[in-house]
N, C-alpha and C positions, 0 to 999 in steps of 0.2 A: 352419270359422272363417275360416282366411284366404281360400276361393276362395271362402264367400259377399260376405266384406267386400270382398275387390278387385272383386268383380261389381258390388255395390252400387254402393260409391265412385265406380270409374273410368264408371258409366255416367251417374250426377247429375255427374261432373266434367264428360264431355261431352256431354252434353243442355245442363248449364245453360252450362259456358263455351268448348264446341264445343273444346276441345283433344281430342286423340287420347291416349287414354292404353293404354300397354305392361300388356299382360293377364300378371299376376303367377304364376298360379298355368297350367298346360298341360295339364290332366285327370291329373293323374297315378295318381290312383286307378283310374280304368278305360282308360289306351291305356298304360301305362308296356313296356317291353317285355323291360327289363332294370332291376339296381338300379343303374346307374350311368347311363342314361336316365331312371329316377324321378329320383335326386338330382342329375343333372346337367343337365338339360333340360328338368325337369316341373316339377318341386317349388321354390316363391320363387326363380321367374327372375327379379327383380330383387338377390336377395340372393347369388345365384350371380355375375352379374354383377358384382357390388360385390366377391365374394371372389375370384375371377378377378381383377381387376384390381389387390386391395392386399393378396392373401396369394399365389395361386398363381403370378403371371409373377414377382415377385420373389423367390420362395424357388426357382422353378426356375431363373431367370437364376443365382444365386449356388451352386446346387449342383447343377444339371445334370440335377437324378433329380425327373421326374414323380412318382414312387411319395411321397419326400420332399414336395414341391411339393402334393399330393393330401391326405397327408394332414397337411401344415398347416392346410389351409383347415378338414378335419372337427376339427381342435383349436381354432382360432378361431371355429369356428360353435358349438365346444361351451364353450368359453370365455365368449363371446356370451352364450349361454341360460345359462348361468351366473349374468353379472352379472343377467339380468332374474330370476331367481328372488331372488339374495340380495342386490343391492341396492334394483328397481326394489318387487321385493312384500312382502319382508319387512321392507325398512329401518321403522323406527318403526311396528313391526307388534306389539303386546303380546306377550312370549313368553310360548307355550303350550306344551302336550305333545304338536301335531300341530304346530308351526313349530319345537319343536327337532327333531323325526325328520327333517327337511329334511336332506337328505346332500349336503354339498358334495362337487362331482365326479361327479354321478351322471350329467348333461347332457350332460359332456362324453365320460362313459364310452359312452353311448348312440350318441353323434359317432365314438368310436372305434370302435366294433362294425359298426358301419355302412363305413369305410373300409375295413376287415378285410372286409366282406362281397364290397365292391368290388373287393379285391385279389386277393382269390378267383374272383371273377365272370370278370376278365383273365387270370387263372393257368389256369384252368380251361377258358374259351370255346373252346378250342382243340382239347378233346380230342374224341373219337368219341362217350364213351358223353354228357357233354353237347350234343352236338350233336343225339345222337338222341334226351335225354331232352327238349330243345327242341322238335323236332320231333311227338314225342309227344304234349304239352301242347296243349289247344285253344287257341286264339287268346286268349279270354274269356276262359279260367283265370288267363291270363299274370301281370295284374296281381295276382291276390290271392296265388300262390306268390311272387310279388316282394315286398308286402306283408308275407307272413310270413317272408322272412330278419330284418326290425326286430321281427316282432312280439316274438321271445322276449325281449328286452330293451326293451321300450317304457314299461317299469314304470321302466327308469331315467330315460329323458324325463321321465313323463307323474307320478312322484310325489312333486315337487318342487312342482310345481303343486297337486300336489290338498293335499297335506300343508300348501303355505305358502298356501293360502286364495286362490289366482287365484280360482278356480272361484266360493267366496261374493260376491266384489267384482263376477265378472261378471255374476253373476245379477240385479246391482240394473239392469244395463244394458240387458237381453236376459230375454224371461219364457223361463224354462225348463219342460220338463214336471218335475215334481217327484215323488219316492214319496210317498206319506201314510201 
């Protein structure tokens, strides 16, 4: 979704009005190398950006601890995808029996499992037996064991969306292949 749309976008922005535009998404599905090079480096480098600069320098100027500082940011990104499930899709959305299962917090819980992952990734990079399970791992694999530290929680993400009806709004946009 977003690394076709930034592809698209930024290539019509300059074909048609010759600006350069900053490539949002960095493959992070297949070169990630760690989860904190997915989330830090790969994944919505514009929105890293944006969070760098008005969540993480000032929660770390004021308290000193990156660890704190880090995981502000995965609290206001989950925060963030918060408001676009419950105000931007469901505000003036008829209530149903799949928009009340909408579980507020689940966004953000997803943001915090992910931070947790990363504090681990730091806690642990250090030791032998990950160094040499590193080591072990072929190149190619890298990214989809990275992949699957979010996966077991990606239900918290991803069923906010499907329950509050993203998914039918987009399909008027974009043909999907459909079951029958």
């Amino acid at each position: 979704g977003l690394a076709i749309g930034d592809a698209v976008f930024g290539n019509a922005i300059q074909t048609v009005l010759g600006y350069k535009v900053k490539q949002m998404m960095r493959n992070p599905m297949l070169e990630a190398t760690s989860p904190s090079d997915f989330w830090g480096r790969r994944w919505n480098v514009l929105v890293h950006s944006v969070m760098k600069r008005g969540v993480y320098k000032p929660v770390r100027k004021y308290s000193s601890s990156a660890v704190a500082a880090s995981l502000a940011v995965f609290v206001a990104s989950g925060l963030f995808h918060e408001w676009l499930v419950h105000v931007v899709f469901l505000h003036n959305r008829p209530s149903s029996s799949s928009t009340s299962e909408v579980l507020l917090g689940s966004n953000t819980a997803f943001f915090v499992w992910n931070f947790v992952v990363i504090v681990s990734e730091k806690v642990l990079a250090g030791t032998k037996g990950v160094k040499s399970l590193g080591r072990m791992i072929p190149s190619m694999l890298l990214p989809f064991v990275i992949i699957m530290t979010s996966l077991p929680m990606a239900h918290w993400f991803g069923n906010p969306y499907l329950k509050g009806g993203f998914f039918e709004d987009y399909e008027k946009c974009l043909i999907l292949i459909r079951k029958v």
